[in-house]
N, C-alpha and C positions, 0 to 999 in steps of 0.2 A: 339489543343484547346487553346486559348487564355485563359489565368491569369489576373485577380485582385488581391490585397492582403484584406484577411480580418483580420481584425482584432476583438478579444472578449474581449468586457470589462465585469468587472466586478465593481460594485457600490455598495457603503457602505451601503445603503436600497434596498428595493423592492417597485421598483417603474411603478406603472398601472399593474401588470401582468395581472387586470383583464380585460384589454384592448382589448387582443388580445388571449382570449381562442381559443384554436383549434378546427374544426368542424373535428368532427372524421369520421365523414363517407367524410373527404374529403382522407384523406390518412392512412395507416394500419400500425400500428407497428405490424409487424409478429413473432417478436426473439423481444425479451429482456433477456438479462444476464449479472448478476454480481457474476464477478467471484475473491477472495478475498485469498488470499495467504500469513498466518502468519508465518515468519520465527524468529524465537530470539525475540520476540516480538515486530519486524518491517513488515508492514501489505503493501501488493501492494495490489491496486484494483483495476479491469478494468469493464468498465460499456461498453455493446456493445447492441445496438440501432440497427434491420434492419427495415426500413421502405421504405413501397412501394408506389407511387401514382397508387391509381384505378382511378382517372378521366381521361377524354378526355382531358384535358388540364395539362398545367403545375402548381404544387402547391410549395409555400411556405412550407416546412416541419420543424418541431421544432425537437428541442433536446434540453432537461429540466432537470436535475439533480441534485439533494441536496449532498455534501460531509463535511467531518467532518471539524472543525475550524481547527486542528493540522495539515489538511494532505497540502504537497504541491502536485499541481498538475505538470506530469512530463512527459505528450505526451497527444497527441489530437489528432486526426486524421478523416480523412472522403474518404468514396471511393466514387465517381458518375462514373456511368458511363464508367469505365475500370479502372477509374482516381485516386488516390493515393494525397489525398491533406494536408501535416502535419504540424502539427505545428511547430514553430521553436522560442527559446526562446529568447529575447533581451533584453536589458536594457530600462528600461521604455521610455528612453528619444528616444532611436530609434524609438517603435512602435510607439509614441504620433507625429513624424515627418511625419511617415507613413499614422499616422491617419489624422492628419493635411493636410498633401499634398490632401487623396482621402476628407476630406470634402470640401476643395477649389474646386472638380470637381464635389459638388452638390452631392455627397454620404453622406449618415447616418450611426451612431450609429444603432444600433438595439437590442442590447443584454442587459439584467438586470442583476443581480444578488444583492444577498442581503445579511447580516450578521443576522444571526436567534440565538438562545440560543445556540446551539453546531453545526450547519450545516452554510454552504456558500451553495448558490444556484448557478447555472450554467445553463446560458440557452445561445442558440444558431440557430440559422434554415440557411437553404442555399432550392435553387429554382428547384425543380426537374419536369421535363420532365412530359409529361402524360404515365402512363404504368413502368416508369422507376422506381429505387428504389437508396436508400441511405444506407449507413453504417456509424453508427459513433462510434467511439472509444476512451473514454476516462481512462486514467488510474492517480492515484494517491496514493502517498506513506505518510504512517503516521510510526510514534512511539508509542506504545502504552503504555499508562499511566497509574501504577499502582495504586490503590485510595483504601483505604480501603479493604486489602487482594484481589483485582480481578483486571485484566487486563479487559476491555471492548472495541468491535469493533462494531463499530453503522454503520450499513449498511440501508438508507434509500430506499424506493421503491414507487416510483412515474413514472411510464411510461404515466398516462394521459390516459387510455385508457385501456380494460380489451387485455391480450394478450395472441394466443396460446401457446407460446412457451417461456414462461415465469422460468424462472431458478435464485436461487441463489446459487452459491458452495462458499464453504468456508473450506479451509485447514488450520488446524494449525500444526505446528511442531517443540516443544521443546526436545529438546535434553536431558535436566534435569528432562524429564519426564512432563505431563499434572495432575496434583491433580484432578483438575472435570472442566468440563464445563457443561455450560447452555444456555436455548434458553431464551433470555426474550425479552420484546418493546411488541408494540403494536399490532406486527404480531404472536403473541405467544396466540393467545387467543384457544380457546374451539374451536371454530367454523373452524380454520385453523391449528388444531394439528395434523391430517391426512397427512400436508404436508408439515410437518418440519418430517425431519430424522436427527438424530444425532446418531454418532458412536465413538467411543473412545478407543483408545487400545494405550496403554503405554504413547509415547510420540508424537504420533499421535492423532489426530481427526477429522474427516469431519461433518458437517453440511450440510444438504440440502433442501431446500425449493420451493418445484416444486408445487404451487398452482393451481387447473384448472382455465377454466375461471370461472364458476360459485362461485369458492371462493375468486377470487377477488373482487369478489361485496360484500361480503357479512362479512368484519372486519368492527369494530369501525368504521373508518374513510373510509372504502369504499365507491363504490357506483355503477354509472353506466358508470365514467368516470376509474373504475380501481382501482388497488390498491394505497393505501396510508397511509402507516405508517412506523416503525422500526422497525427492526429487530437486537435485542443485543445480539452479542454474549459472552457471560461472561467466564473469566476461570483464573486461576491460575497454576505455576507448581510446581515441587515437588525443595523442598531448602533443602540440606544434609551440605554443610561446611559453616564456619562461614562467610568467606573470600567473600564469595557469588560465583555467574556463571560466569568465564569469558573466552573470547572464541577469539580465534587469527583466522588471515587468509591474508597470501598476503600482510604482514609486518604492518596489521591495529590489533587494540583489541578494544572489549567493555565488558565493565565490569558492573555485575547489583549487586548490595549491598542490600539486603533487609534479615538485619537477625531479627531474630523473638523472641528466648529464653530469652529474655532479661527484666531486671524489668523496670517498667515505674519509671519516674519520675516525682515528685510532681511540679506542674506548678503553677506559679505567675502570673494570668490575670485578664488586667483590659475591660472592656468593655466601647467603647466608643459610647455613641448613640445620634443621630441628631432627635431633634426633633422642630426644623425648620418649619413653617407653612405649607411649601411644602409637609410635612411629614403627615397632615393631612387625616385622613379619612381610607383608609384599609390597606394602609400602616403602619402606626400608631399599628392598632391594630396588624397583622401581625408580627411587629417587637416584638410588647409585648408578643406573642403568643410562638414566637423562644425564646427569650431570660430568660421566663420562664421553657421551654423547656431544652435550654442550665444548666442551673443553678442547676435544679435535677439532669444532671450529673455531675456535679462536685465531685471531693474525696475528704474523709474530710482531705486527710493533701496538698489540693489544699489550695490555698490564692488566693484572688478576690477584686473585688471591680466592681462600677458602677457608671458611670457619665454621665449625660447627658448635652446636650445645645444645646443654639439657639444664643442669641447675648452677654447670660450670661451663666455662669456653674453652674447647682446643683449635690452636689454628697449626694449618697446615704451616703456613709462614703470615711474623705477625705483620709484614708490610707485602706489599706489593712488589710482585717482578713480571717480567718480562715475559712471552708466552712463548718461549724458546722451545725446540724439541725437549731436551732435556727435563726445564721447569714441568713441561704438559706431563710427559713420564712420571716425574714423580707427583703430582698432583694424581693423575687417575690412581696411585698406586695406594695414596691419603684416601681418596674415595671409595676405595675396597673395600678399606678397613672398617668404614663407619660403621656404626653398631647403637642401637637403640638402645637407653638407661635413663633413669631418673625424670624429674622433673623438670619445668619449662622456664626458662628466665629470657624471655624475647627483650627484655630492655637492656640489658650486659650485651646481651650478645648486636640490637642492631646499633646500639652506640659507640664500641668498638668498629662495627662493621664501617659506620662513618667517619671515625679517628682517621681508620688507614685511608680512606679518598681522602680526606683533608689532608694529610700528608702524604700525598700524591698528586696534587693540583699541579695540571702540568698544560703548558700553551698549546693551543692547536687539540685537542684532544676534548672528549665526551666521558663523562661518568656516571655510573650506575651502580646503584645498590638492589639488590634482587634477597627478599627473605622468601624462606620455604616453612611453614608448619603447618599443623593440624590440630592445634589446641588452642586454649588460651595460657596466659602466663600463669606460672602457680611458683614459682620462686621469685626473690629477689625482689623488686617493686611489681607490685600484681594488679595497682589502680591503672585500668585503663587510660583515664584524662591526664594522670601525671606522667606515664610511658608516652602518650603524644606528646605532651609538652616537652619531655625529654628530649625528644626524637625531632621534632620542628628544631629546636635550640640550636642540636646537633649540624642539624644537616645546613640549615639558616639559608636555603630558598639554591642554594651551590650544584645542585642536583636530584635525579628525580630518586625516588624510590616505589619500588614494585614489588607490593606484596602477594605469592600464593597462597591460597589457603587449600590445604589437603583436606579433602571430608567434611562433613557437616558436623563434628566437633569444635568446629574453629568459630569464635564469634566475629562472625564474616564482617560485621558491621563495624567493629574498632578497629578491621584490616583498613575498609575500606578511608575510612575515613583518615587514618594514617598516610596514606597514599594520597587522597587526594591532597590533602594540607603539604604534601611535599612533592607537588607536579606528576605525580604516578600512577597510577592505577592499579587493584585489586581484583582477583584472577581467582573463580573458584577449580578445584584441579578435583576431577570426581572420583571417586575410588574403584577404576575399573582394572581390565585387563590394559587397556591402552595408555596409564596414566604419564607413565616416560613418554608416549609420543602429545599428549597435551603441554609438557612439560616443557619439551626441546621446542614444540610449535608456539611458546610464547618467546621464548630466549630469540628464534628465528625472526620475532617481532620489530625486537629492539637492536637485533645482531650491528645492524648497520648503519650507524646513524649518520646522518648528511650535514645537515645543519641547528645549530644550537641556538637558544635567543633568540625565538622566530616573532617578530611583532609585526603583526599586520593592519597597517594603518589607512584610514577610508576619510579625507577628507571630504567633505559633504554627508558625510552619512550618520547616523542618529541610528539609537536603539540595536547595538549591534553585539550580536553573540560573541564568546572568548574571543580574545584576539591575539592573545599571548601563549605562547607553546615553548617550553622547555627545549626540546625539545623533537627534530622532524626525522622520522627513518625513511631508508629507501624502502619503497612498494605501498608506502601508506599514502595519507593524502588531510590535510589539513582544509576547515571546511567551516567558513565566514558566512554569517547573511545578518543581514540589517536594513533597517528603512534610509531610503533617500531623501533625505528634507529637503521638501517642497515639490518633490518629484523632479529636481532639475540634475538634469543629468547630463549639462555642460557644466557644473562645479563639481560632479561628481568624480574623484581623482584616487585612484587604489595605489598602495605600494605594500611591497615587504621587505623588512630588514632585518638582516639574518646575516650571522656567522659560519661561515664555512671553514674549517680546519681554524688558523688564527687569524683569515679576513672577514673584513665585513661587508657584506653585499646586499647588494639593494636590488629588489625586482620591481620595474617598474616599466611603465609604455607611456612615457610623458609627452611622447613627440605624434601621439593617435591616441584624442583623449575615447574615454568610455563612448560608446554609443549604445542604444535600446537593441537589446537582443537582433539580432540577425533573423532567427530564428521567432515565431511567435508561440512565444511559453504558455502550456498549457493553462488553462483562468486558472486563476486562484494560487497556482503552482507555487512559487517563488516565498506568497505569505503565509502558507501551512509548513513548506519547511525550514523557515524562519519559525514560526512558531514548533514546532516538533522540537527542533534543537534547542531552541532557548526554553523550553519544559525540561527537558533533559539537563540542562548543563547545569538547571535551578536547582532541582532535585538533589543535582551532586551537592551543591554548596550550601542546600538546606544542612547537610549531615554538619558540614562545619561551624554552623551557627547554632548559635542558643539566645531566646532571651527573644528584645523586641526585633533585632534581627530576623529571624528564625521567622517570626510570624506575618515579617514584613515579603520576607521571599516565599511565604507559604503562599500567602494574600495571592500575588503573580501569579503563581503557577495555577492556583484557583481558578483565577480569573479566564485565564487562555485555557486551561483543560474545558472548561464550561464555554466558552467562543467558539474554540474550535471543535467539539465536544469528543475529544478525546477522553478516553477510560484510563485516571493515571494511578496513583497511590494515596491522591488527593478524592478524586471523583469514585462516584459508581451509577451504573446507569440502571435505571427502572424502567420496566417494560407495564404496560399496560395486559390484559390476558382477560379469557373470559370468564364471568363469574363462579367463582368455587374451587379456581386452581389457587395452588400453592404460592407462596409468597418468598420471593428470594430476592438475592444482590448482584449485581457483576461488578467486580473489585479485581482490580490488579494487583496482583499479590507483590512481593518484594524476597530477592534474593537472598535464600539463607533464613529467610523465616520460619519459625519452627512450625509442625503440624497442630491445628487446634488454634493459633494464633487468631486465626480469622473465622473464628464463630459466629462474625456477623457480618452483616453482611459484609451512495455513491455519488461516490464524489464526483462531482466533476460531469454527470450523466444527464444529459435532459431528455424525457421522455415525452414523445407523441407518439399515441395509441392511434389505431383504426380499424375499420369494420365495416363491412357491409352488410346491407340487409334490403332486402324488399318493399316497397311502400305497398299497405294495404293487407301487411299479414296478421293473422291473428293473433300477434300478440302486439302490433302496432295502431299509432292512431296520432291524427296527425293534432298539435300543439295548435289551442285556439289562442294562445301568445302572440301578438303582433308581432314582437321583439324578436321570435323564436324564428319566422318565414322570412327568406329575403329569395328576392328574383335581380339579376345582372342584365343588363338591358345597352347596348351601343357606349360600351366602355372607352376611354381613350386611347388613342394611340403614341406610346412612344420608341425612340429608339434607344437601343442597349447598348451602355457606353463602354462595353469592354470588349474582348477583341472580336473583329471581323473573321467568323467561320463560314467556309463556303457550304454549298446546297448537300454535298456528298460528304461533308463533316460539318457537321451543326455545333454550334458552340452555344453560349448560354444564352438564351432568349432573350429578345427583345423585350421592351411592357407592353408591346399587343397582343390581340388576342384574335383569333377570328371565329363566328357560328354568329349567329343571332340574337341563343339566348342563354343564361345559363341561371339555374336555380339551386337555392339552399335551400335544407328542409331538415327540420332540429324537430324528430318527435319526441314524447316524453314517456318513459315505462318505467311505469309504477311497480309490475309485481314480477314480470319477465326478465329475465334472462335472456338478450339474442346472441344473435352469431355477432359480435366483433371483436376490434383485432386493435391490435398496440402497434406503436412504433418509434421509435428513438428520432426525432427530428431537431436539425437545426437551420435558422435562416441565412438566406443567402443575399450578399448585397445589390441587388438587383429588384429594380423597381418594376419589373416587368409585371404584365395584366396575365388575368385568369385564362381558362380553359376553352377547350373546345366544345361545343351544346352539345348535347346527346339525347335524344328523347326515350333511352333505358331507364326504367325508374329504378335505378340501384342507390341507395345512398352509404358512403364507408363513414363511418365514426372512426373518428381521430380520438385521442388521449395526449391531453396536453398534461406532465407531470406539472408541482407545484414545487418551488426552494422550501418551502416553508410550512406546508401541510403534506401529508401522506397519501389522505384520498385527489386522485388529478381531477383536473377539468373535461368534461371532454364536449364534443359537437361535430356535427353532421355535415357533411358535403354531397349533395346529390348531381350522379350526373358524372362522365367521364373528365380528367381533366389531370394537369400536368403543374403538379407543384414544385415549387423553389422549395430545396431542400434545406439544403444549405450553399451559400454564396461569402466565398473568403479573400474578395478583389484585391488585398493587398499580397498576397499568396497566389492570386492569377485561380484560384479553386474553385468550379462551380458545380452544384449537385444535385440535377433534378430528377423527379420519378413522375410517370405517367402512371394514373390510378385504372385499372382495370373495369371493366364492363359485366362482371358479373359478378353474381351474389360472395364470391371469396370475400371480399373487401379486402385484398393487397395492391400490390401494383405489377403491372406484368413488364415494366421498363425501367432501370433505374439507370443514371446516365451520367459520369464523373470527368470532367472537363481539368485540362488541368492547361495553362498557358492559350497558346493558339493551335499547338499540333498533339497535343498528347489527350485523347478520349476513351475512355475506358466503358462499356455499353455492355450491361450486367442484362442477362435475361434469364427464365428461368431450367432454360437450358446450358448455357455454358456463358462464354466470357468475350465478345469483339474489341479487339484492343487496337485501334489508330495511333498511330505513330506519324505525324507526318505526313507523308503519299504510300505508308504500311499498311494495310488492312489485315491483322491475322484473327482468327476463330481459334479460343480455346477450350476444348471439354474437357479435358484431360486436371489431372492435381498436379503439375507441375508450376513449380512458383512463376508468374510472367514479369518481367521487370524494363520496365522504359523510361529509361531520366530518373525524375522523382519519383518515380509511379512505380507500387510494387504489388500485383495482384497477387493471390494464395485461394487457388478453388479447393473446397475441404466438402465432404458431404453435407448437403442440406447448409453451408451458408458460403460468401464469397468476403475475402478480406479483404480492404482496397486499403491501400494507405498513400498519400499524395502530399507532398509536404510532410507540414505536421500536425494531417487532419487526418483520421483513420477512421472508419466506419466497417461495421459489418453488418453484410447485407445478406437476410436469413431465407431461406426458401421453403415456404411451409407449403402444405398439400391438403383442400379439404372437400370433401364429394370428388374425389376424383381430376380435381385440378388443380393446380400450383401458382405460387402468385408471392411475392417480396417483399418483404418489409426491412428498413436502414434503422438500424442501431449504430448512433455516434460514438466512439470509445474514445475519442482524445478529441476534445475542443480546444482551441487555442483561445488568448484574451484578446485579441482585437478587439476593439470596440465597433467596427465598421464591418461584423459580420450580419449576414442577414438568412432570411428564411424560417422555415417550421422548426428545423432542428436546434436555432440556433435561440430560441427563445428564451427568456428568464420571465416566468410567470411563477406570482406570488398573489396568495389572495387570503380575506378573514371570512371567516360564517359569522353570519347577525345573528342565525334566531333557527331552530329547525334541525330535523333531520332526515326527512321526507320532500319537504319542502322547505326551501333556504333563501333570506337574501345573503349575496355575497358583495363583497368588495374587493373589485378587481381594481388597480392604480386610487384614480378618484370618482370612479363607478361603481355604484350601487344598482345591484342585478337580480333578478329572478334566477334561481338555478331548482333544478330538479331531480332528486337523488337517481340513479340508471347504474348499469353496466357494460363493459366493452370485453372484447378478449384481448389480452395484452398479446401482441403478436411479436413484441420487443424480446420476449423469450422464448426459449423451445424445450416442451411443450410447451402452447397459451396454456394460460390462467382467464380465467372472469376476475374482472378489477372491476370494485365501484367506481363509481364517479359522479361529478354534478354537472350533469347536463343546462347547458347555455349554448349559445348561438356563435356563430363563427365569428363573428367580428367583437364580440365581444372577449371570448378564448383570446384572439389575437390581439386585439386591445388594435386593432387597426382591420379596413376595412380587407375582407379574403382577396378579393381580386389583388393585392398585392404579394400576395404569395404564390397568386398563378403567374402561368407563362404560356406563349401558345408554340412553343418549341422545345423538344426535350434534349 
């Protein structure tokens, strides 16, 4: 099939969306699911789209998604058709040459996206066939931000359209324990409480939100095109040392500081307020509405003040006092009165604002400067770079300053960067009905601040994001990661030193130096949100720079956006597409960017597939490949060195095996399509031998995903037989599945071991959960919980989570029979895991596309292009693949990822 490249932009506004509304009875979204994965409080999300064309003709198909402003987006992908089309990230200036080239051939743009109060929009469509269907897959990773005691994950839902099979999951998993979570947004109503589930147990939680269609119509904001609102998920965890969480892995750490026992400190704040003509009318009154609001909180051993302007300054009082009843009276009485006139002089007014804390520097105490407007300067000094240098002079590093910006009149970007150059941050305030409550909810930010002069120092550690905060209020959380040099992590030594009212303290645990996570952090974890952060905090202080500076912190951020392939303001990613579709960009827009600006342009998952099929059917035939046929013949025996389970509770198999004989059988199809099936596996560390003989000629096709290419691997197992799933021995967690005996190609036993007494025995009827000398049978959906072990039966799959290894294991049904497939959703990094699931396979194509050599490690192999059905999702899909031989797929001989006890 012929290639174009497409490209998806993304644009500062939302521009005609209502141009081009879909007619729904042209094409079906059948599957929508968002499925959202919190690890350490860094959130992966994947949003998955199946849509079909019912017409007789070919349609345009949309794919339309709202995500958070924080998250970068970090894979994209789309199946048509057999076809496998991903994205790939590059530096703006590449995709905008690409984009460039296909418009000189009379191709368009086609994609919007817009910058909204907390969501980017993401929209996309490609041309599908009549009868045919699409997949799209998008995933994106945020940090989440602690605000006021809670972490929050805003999960929007807009498919356009009411849909059967409509899913949100959402896992969290803190290590330090979950305090409480909650459902809130505007999908939490009365009317769709039915189909929110939430479940909680220690330092686990899931959430799930399985709405029919009749409930999608029927929120706030729904209607007859589907759902449409948010879904918040809200939570906190449990904080025991002073020092705060901090968690190593694979020579990276991050560290979260949010201690809480602590007395506030009395704050020095002036409030500066624009009242500018522009400010006129509900703005106006708004402001006055917040900043009365503000004012009743203040403590009386706060100090304040209030000023406003337009081309001149009036203050309420030109110094500072005391926040007495009295002072507060007359101050909201000053706030009445304000009234919009004239023109804007933001430099008088914040350099004053700085005079009175400068002459107010008082021991023991916090200060704040807060400006409010909605324009830019038009009186008095109106150069932007000369009002910052002003204003840095001013204030000379003594305190932070916090600028609002009202409305999209304001040039957000000389806010922003005023703020940052003076420890602060920049605050868009949107112009709605709610705008007093954004207003008072940022002042609630800062109300309370703990400690001042927070320097957090990491002897042994290199490469390490801010370390320096102005700055610490209560409810937030201050948030370090860095490399460990040398990965030695007995030099590795944390402190913090920080002022509290007028002492200095030091957090520190010098007498229990650091040890390696407790916990085993999710792979990779630790150096993506190292990296995420340190993309972010560059971005800010690109604003600050100019010159070779400027281009030396671009270089960076380049660099890790492209590594980690995040979508930043630097990158845009390019999608591949079939030939004759439209050519576009996907670009992260930036805050406050005007409309028109931007006219140009899973993580963490390993997948093994499988399938069964029949030898001898007409669309098979057996591989005169030497390479391809293997037969198992009086395998060794050994014993398994992990715990002793008795006859009536089995624990993880031995490496024997017992039958006679057992054979592999890798055929090769050329033009067919069979039945098979997918499935998410990881290995277990367990050297235990293959399966039991069967003289059934069933063979299931496996799908081994690739790191590194899109189409998997896959290869043939014939013959009944009981695979090492996954094995996690330093976690005590062992995970095998018995493969079934007829044409399904699933498993009809999947079997999750956790220590010597806790066995969790998934069939596709319900759930037998061992405890010890416990035997209970569950069919029921009520969550089961024992130790670590916390099962969740849901229709059609079953959650296991044990440790901090989670899988879901799906229940599909086909001719009338039902059979199991394990999807891994949280790996950990050990290195001494083993099994199918736990693999890392990476391979190149030489030469072919029908026929291929490949290089798997330092093996050069025959592979042969085929199909599987990915049983890893619900519904399967047909997924290509290159067909190779099992030992080869594993890079090690099969019988080591059998067992002959499940």
């Amino acid at each position: 099939m012929g290639r174009a490249v497409l490209q998806l932009t993304f644009y500062g506004l939302l521009m005609a969306l209502s141009a081009s509304q879909p007619n729904k009875g042209d094409w079906d979204i059948y599957s929508f699911h968002i499925n959202s994965t919190v690890t350490g409080r860094y959130a992966t999300t994947i949003i998955t789209s199946r849509v079909a064309n019912r017409m007789e003709e070919s349609k345009e198909i949309e794919f339309h998604v709202q995500i958070p402003k924080n998250a970068f987006i970090s894979k994209f992908r789309m199946f048509i058709d057999g076809q496998v089309y991903d994205g790939v990230v590059k530096s703006k200036e590449q995709a905008q040459q690409q984009y460039t080239e296909a418009v000189s051939r009379g191709e368009s743009a086609g994609i919007v996206s817009s910058v909204g109060r907390t969501m980017e929009e993401f929209k996309t469509s490609v041309t599908v066939a009549a009868h045919e269907k699409v997949t799209f897959e998008l995933t994106y990773e945020e940090l989440l931000k602690r605000t006021l005691g809670k972490y929050e994950l805003l999960i929007h839902a807009r498919p356009m359209q009411p849909v059967k099979d409509f899913k949100v999951d959402v896992y969290v998993y803190e290590n330090a324990g979950i305090s409480f979570i909650d459902v809130k947004g505007g999908l939490s109503t009365k009317a769709l409480a039915n189909a929110i589930t939430k479940t909680h147990a220690a330092n686990k939680a899931w959430v799930y939100f399985y709405p029919t269609v009749d409930q999608q119509k029927i929120c706030d904001s729904c209607g007859e095109q589907g759902m449409n609102g948010d879904l918040v998920i809200v939570y906190d965890v449990n904080r025991d040392a002073a020092l705060g969480d901090i968690k190593t892995s694979d020579g990276y750490f991050v560290h979260h500081f949010a201690p809480s026992n602590l007395p506030r400190i009395p704050k020095n704040i002036v409030f500066i307020i624009d009242r500018s003509s522009s400010m006129e009318g509900r703005k106006m009154k708004q402001t006055r509405i917040a900043l009365i609001h503000i004012l009743n909180d203040l403590a009386e051993d706060d100090f304040f003040s209030v000023l406003t302007f337009d081309s001149q300054i009036s203050h309420w009082k030109r110094k500072l006092v005391q926040a007495t009843s009295v002072n507060l009276e007359g101050a909201k009485e000053f706030a009445k009165t304000i009234r919009s006139r004239r023109t804007t002089n933001i430099n008088a007014a914040v350099l004053d604002g700085a005079r009175m804390l400068n002459e107010h520097l008082r021991e023991g105490s916090a200060s704040i400067l807060i400006l409010l407007t909605d324009g830019d300067p038009t009186a008095g000094v109106t150069n932007f770079e000369v009002i910052q240098s002003n204003v840095r002079r001013a204030i000379a590093g003594k305190f932070p300053l916090y600028c609002l910006g009202f409305g999209f009149d304001v040039k957000f970007e000389f806010l922003e960067k005023m703020s940052l150059e003076n420890n602060g941050v920049a605050r868009r305030i949107y112009e709605d009905s709610d705008a007093d409550l954004q207003l008072t909810g940022f002042y609630e930010e800062v109300a309370t601040p703990l400690l001042t002069d927070v320097t957090m120092i990491y002897m042994g550690g290199t490469n390490l994001t801010q370390t320096n905060f102005s700055q610490y209020y209560n409810g937030s959380e201050i948030v370090v990661a860095g490399e460990i040099i040398d990965n030695d992590i007995e030099t590795f030594s944390p402190q913090v030193v920080a002022i509290s009212n007028s002492r200095k303290m030091k957090f520190s645990d010098s007498s229990t130096p650091v040890e390696p996570s407790a916990e085993t952090v999710t792979e990779g974890l630790l150096q993506r949100v190292w990296a995420y952060l340190t993309v972010k905090q560059l971005l800010d202080k690109e604003l600050l720079f100019s010159g070779l500076e400027k281009e030396n912190v671009r270089k960076v951020v380049l660099e890790l956006s492209l590594k980690y392939n995040f979508v930043t303001p630097l990158t845009s990613m390019v999608v591949t597409k079939p030939e004759g579709e439209n050519t576009q960009v996907l670009h992260k827009p930036k805050e406050g960017e005007a409309e028109g600006s931007r006219a140009r342009a899973s993580s963490g998952q390993h997948l093994l597939s499988g399938s069964s099929q029949k030898h001898g059917g007409v669309h098979q035939q057996a591989n005169s490949d030497p390479d391809l046929t293997y037969r198992l013949t009086r395998p060794s025996l050994h014993n398994h060195p992990g715990p002793h389970i008795g006859k009536d509770h089995p624990g993880p198999p031995g490496d024997g095996w017992y039958g006679s004989d057992f054979s592999l059988h890798s055929p090769v199809l050329e033009d067919s399509v069979p039945s098979h099936g997918n499935a998410y596996f990881d290995s277990f560390d367990d050297d235990s031998v293959p399966v039991m003989a069967t003289s059934a000629p069933v063979s299931h096709r496996l799908l081994l995903k690739a790191e590194n290419q899109s189409q998997p691997l896959c290869f043939d197992v014939t013959g009944a037989a009981i695979l090492k799933l996954f094995h996690h021995p330093s976690r005590e967690v062992y995970m095998n599945g018995e493969l079934d005996s007829v044409t399904n190609g699933g498993f009809k036993m999947i079997v999750v071991h956790v220590g010597c007494d806790q066995h969790v025995e998934v069939d596709t009827e319900g759930v037998t959960l061992r405890d010890g000398q416990s035997t209970t049978r569950h069919t029921g959906l009520d969550p089961i919980t024992a130790g670590s072990v916390t099962v969740i039966k849901r229709d059609k799959e079953i959650d296991v989570a044990a440790e901090d290894v989670r899988v879901i294991i799906l229940v599909h049904e086909k001719n009338g029979e039902k059979f199991l497939w394990p999807v891994l959703r949280q790996r950990p990094s050990a290195s001494n895991t083993e099994g199918v699931l736990a693999l890392k396979t990476e391979y190149e194509v030489k030469r072919g596309r029908r026929k291929a050599t490949l290089q798997i490690g330092n093996h050069v192999i025959k592979a042969s292009s085929s199909f599987a059905d990915d049983y890893s999702i619900s519904p399967t899909m047909a997924s290509p693949c290159w067909l190779v031989s099992p030992d080869q797929a594993l890079q090690r001989p099969l019988q080591d990822f059998c067992t002959a006890q499940i």
